[in-house]
Backbone as CSV, one residue per row, in Angstrom:
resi,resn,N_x,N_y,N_z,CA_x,CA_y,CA_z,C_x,C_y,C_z
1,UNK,-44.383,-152.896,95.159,-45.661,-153.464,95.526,-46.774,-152.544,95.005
2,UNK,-47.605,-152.957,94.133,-48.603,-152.242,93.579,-49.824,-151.602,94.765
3,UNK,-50.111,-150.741,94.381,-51.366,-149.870,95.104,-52.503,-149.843,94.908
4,UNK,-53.370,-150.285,95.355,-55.517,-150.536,94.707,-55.402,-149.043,94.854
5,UNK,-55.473,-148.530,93.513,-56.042,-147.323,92.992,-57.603,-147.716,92.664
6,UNK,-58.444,-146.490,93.491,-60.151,-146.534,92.957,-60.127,-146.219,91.454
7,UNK,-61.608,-146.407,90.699,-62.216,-146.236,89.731,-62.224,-144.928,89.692
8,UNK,-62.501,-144.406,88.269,-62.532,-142.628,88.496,-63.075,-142.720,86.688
9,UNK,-63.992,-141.849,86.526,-64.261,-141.397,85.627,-63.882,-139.920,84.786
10,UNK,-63.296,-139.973,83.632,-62.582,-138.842,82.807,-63.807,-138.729,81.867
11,UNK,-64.004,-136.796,82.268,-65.417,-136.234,81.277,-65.157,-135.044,81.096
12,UNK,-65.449,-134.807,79.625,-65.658,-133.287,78.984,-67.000,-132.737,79.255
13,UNK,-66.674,-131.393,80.406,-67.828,-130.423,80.570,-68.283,-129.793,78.985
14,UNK,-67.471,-129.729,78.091,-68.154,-129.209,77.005,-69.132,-130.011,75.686
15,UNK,-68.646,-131.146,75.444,-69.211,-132.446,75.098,-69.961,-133.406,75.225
16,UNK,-70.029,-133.103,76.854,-70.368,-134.689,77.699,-69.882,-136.218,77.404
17,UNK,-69.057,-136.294,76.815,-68.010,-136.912,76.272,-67.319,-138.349,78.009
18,UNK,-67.702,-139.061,78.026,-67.258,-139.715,79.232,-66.556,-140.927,79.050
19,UNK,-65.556,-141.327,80.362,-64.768,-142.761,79.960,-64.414,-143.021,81.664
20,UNK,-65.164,-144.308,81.752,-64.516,-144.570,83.507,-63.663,-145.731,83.151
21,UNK,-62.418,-145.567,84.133,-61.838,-146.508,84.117,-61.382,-147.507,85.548
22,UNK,-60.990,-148.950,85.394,-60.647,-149.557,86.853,-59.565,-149.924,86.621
23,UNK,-58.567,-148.941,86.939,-57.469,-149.661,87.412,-56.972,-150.258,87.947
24,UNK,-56.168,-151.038,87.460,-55.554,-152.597,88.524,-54.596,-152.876,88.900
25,UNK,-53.402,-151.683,88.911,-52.560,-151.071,89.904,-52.114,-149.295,89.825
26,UNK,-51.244,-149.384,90.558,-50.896,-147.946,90.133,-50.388,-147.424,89.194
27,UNK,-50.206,-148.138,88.441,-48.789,-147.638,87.284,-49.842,-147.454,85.653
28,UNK,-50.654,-146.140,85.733,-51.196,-146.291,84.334,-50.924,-145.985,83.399
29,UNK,-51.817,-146.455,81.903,-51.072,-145.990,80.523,-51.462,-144.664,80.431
30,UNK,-50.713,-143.731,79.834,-51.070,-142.454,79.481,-52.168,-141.776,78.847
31,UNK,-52.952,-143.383,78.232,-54.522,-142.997,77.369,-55.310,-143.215,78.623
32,UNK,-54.940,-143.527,79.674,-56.506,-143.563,80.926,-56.133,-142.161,81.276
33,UNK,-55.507,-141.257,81.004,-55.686,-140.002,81.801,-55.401,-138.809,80.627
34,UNK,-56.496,-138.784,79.422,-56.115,-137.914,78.870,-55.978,-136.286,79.253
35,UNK,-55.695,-135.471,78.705,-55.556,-133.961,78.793,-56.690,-133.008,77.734
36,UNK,-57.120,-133.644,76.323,-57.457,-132.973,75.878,-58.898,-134.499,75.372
37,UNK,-60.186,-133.629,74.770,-61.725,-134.654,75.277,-60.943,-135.360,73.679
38,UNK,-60.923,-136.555,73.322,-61.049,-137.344,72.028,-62.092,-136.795,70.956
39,UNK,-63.404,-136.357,71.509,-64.190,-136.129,70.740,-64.039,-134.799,69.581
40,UNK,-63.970,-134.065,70.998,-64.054,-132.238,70.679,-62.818,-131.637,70.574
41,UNK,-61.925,-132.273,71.572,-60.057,-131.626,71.556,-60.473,-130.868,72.585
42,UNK,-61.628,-130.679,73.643,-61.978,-129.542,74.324,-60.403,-129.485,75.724
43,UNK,-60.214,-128.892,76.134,-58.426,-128.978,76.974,-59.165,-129.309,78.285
44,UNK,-60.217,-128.838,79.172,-60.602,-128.880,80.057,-61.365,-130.427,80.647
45,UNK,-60.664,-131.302,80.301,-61.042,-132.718,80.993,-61.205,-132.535,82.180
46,UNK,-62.233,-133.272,82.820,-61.934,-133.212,84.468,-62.407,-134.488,84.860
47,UNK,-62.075,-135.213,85.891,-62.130,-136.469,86.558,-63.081,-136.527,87.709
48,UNK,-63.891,-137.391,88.065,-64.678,-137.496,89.465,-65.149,-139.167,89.427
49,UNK,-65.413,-139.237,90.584,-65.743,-141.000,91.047,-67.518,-140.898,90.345
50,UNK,-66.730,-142.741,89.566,-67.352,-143.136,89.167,-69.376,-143.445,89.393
51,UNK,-70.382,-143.457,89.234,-71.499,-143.693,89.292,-71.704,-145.636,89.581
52,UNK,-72.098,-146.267,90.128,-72.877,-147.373,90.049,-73.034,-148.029,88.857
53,UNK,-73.724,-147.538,87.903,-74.008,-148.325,86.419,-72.747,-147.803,85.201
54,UNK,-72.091,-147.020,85.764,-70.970,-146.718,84.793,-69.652,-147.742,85.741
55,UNK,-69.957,-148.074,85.993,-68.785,-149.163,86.819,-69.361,-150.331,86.437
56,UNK,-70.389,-150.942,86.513,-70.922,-152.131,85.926,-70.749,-152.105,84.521
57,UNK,-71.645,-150.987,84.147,-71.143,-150.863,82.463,-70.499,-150.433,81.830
58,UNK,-69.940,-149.664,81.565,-68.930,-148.979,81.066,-67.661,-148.416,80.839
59,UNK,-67.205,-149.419,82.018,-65.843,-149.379,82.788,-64.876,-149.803,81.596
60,UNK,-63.901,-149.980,81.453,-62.251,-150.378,80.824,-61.466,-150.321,82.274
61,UNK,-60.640,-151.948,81.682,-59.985,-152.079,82.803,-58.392,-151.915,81.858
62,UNK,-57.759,-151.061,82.890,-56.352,-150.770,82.633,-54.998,-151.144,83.221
C-alpha cells in the first residue's frame, strides 16, 4: 500500500541550482534524489520543504 510522501525540494548551496519535486507514492526514481548538483557536480545537495510558488510552479511530478 503506497504512502503520501510530502513535496520536498533538492538545492545546491553552492550554485543555487534547485528542483522540487511531488511525489505520488513512496517508491522513487533515483533522479528525484540526486547526490551530486547537475549543474556544478557540487557533492553537497541538501533537501528542505518546498515554498508556495515552487509547488505551483515548478514542481515535477514523480
Amino acid at each position: 500500500m503506497p504512502i503520501k510522501v510530502s513535496a520536498y525540494t533538492v538545492f545546491c548551496p553552492h550554485c543555487h541550482w534547485k528542483q522540487t519535486w511531488k511525489p505520488s507514492s513512496d517508491c522513487l526514481p533515483q533522479v528525484a534524489k540526486p547526490e551530486h548538483c547537475p549543474c556544478c557536480n557540487h557533492g553537497g545537495v541538501q533537501s528542505r520543504t518546498p515554498t508556495l510558488l515552487e509547488l505551483l510552479f515548478n514542481s515535477k511530478r514523480c
